[in-house]
N, C-alpha and C positions, 0 to 999 in steps of 0.2 A: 896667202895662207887662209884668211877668212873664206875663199871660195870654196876650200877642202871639207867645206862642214855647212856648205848652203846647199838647201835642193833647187836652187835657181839655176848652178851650173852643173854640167855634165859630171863633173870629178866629185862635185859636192855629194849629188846624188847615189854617187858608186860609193861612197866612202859609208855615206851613211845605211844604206845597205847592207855594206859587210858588216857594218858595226850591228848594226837591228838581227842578220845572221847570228853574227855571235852571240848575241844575249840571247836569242832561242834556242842555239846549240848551247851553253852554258844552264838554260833553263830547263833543259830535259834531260842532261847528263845529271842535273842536280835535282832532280826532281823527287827525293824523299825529303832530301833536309828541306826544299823549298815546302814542302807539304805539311810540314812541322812547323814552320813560319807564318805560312800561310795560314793555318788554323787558327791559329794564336792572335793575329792581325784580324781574321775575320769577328771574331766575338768581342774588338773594344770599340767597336761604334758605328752607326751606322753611316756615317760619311765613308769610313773607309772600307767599308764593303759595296760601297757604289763606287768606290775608286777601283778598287782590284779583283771586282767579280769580272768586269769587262777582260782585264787583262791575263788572267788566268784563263779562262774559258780559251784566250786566244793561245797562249804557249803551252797549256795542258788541258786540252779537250774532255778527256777522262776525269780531272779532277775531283767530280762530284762521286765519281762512283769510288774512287780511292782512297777517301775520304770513309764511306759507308761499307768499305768492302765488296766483296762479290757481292750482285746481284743477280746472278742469272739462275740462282737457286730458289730466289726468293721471286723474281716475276714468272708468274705464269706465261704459257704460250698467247694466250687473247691477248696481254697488255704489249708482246710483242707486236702482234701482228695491228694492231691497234696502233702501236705509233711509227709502224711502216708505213702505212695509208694514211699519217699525217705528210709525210714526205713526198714531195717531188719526182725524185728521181734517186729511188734506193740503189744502194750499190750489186749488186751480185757476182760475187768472188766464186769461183766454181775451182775444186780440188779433186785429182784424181788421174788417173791412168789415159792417156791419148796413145792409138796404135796406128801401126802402117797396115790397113786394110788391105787383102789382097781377094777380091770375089771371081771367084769359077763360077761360071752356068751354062747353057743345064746341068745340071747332075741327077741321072736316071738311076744311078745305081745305089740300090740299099746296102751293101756289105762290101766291104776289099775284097778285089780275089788277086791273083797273079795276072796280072791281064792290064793290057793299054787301051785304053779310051780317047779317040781323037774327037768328037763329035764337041766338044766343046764350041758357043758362040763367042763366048764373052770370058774376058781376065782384067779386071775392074782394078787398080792400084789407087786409094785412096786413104785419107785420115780416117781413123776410126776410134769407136770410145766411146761409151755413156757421156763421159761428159762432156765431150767436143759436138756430140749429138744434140745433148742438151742447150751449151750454150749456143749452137746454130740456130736451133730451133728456136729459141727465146730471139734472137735476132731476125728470124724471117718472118714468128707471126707479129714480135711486138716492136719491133727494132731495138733492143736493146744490146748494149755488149756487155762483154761480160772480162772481169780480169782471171786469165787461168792460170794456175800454178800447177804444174808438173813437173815430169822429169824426159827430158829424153838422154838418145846412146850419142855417139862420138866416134867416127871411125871407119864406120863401113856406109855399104854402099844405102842398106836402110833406112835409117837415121839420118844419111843424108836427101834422102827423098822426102820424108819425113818432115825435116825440119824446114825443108824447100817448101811444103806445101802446105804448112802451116804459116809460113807468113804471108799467104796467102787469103788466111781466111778472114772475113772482113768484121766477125765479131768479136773476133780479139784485143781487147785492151791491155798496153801495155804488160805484158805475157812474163810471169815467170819462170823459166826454162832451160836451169842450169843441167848440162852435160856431162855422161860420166865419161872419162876417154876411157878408147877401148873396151865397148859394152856396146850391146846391141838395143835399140830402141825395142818397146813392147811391136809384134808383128802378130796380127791376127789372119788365119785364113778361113775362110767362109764357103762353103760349099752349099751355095742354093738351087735348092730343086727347080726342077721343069715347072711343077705347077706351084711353085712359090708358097705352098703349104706352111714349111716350116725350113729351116738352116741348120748345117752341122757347123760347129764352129774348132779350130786347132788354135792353140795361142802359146805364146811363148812371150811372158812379161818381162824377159830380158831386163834393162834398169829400173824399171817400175819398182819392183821391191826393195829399193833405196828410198826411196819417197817417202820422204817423215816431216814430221812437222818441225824440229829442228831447226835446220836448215832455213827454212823457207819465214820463219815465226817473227821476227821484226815488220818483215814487208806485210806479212799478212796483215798482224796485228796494225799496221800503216791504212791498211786497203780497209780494214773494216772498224776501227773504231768511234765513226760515227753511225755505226748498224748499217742495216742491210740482209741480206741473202748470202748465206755462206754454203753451197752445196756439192756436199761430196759422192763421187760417185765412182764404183769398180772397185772399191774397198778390199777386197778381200785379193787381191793383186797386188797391192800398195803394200808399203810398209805403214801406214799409218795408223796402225794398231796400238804401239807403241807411243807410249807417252800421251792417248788418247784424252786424258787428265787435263793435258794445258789449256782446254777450250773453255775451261773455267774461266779463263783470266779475259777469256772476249767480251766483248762491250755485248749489255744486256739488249741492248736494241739489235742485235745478232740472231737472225730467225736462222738454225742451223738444219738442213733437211740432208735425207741420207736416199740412196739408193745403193746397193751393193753388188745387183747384178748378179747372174748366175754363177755356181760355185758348189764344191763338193763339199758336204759334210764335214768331210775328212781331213780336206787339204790345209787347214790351217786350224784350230782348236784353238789356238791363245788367241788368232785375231776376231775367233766367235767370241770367247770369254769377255773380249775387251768389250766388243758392241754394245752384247747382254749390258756389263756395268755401266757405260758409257749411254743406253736408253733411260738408266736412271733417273740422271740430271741433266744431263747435256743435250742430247739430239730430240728437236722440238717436234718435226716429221719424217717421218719414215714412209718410203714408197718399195713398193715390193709385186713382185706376180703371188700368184697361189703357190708354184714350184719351187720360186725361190723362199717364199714363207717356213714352206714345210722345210723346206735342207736348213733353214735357219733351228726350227724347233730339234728338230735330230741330230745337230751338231750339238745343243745343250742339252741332250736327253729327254725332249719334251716329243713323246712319239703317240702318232695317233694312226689308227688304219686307213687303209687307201681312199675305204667308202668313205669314208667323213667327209662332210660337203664345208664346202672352202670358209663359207662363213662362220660353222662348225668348230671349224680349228683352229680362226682365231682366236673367238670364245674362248675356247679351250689355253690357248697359249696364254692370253689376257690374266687368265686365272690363276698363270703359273710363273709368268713373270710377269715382270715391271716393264709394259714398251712404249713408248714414246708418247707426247698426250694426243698426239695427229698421227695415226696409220691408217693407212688406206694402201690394200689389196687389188690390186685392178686384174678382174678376171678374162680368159681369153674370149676374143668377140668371134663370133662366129656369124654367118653368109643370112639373112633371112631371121636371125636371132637377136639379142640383146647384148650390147654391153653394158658389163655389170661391174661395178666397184661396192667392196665391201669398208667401209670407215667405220675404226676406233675411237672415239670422243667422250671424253666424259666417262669411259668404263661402260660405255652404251655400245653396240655393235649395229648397224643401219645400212641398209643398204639403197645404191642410187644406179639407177639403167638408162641404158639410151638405146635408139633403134639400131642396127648395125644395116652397115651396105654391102662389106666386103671387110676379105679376111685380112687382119691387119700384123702382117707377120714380116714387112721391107725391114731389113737389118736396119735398126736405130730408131724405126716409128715410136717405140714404148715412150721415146725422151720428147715427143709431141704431148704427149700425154702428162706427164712428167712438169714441164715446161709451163704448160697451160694451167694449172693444177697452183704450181707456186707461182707465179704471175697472178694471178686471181685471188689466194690469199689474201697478200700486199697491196693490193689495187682496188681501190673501190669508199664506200661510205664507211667514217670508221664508227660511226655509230650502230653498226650491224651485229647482231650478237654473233662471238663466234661459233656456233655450233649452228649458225645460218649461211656463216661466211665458208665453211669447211663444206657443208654441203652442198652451195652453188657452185663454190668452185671444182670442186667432182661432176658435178653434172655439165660446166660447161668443158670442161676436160674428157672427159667421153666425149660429147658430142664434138670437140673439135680431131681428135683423134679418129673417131670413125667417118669425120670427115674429109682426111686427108686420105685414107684409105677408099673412099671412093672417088676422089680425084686424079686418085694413082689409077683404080681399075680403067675407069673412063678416059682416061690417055692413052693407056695400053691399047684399048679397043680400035682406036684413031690411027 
């Protein structure tokens, strides 16, 4: 019998295990009343808050903030990024829309007609997605993975290609990925031109527009409440418009960045609504083109004319709303020219360039850019101020960006 309760033998050690289980799972099912104990217990003396500051911190890691309330209202962006680059190895949890790529090339033709086109070289079937973009791209220049949370379909023959080729991919950590049955995964088709100028894109977000945070909000809240990198991307495809509020309740060492990706004005009004209030307090950076900028301003009635030049119109939006305390606009790079990123900091507007080699238009490059940008934040000396840290890291974000895009040209050439 005494063996059942020794860790010298096999049984004793299982036993006391489920026991040690149980008090954790008892300590977090009970985790208001124990909060109301706990405080009580902490202010009568200092023996006994070196007995149970240890213990707490182990079965409710949050404590402190629980304790104090929200805090993500109350730290700014730098105290964020400031105690990421105390850390090791931050987390990065990336949310968002992942599709079945389907690329046609060449494509010579500007308009529909009635007419068959055989000359096609290539029909490319792959993952696709700002965010799956993203996290790959964080995994090939920095190694890191990344935990994803989406949605795919159930059913047909897409979804199943889909979900074959995503277990697949090697930056995925423990993935979450629940199925709607009988629903089609998002399917994007992509028509690139002969001289790889620019892409038409068709998409049909299929279960995507189930993707709420609901659903998915224990494990999240699992994945990140020791901080980290929480980055969402394709928004405006997502359902996660809705209920955009709960990001309140994320642990304050939560640097949360947004990309949204191209999008009509039109096509969704409540999930611009939500964004706008949602830049108030919650989303710490924002990354955007100049095109997608402006369809952001004209979905909330902030209209400016065509000639307004890009750094112009943030200004101009700055002034008219509340966005994020980190935006940054990345302009497009052109052949022999400059890439140019505009950054919001501080209510200051500043601009950073790099030289360009070639035109950086490969479907998913922007999430190079992107990728490089937040990895650089979080990485580095934390004693750098931030509106030093926001501007190297744009600078070495262009330059690795228009360095992949010369790496692509000079392959091609080969």
């Amino acid at each position: 019998m005494n063996d059942l309760f020794s860790p010298a033998s096999a049984a004793g050690t299982i036993v006391l295990a489920l026991i040690a289980s149980g008090i954790v799972g008892l300590a977090r099912a009970y985790r208001q009343q124990l909060m109301a104990g706990l405080t009580r217990w902490l202010g009568r003396s200092q023996a006994v808050r070196h007995l149970l500051l240890p213990i707490a911190d182990t079965l409710i890691p949050s404590w402190r903030e629980d304790l104090r309330g929200d805090l993500r209202a109350q730290r700014p962006v730098g105290w964020r990024i400031q105690m990421l680059r105390h850390l090791k190895r931050p987390a990065y949890v990336v949310v968002g829309g992942v599709y079945l790529d389907l690329e046609l090339s060449p494509i010579d033709v500007v308009r529909l007609d009635d007419a068959e086109f055989y000359d096609l070289n290539t029909v490319n079937m792959k993952c696709g997605g700002s965010v799956l973009y993203f996290g790959r791209s964080l995994h090939e220049l920095f190694h890191i993975r990344s935990f994803l949370f989406t949605r795919l379909g159930k059913g047909d023959p897409f979804s199943k290609a889909l979900g074959s080729k995503l277990r697949a991919e090697a930056w995925i950590r423990n993935p979450h990925t629940p199925e709607s049955p009988n629903t089609q995964c998002g399917v994007s088709v992509h028509l690139v031109r002969r001289q790889n100028d620019y892409h038409t894109t068709f998409t049909n977000t299929g279960t995507l527009s189930a993707l709420q945070w609901g659903p998915m909000w224990s494990k999240l809240q699992g994945r990140t409440k020791r901080g980290g990198v929480l980055y969402i991307a394709g928004y405006f495809r997502t359902g996660l418009h809705a209920d955009f509020s709960r990001l309140e309740q994320l642990s304050s060492k939560l640097l949360i960045c947004l990309e949204h990706g191209r999008f009509s004005s039109t096509s969704n009004p409540a999930a611009a609504s939500a964004l706008l209030e949602a830049f108030r307090n919650l989303v710490d950076v924002y990354l955007c083109t100049p095109p997608e900028l402006r369809e952001l301003m004209k979905s909330n009635g902030v209209l400016v004319d065509a000639q307004t030049h890009d750094r112009e119109a943030l200004e101009y939006f700055a002034s008219q709303a509340k966005l994020p305390p980190i935006t940054v606009v990345r302009g497009r790079a052109e052949v022999g020219g400059q890439a140019v990123a505009h950054i919001l900091y501080d209510n200051k507007v500043t601009d950073v360039s790099a030289p360009c080699h070639a035109n950086v238009t490969k479907v998913g490059y922007k999430s190079v850019f992107n990728a490089t940008f937040v990895h650089a934040l979080v990485t580095g000396d934390p004693g750098d101020s931030t509106e030093d840290i926001v501007h190297s890291a744009t600078r070495e974000a262009l330059d690795t960006w228009a360095g992949f895009a010369r790496k692509d040209r000079n392959a091609a050439r080969h």
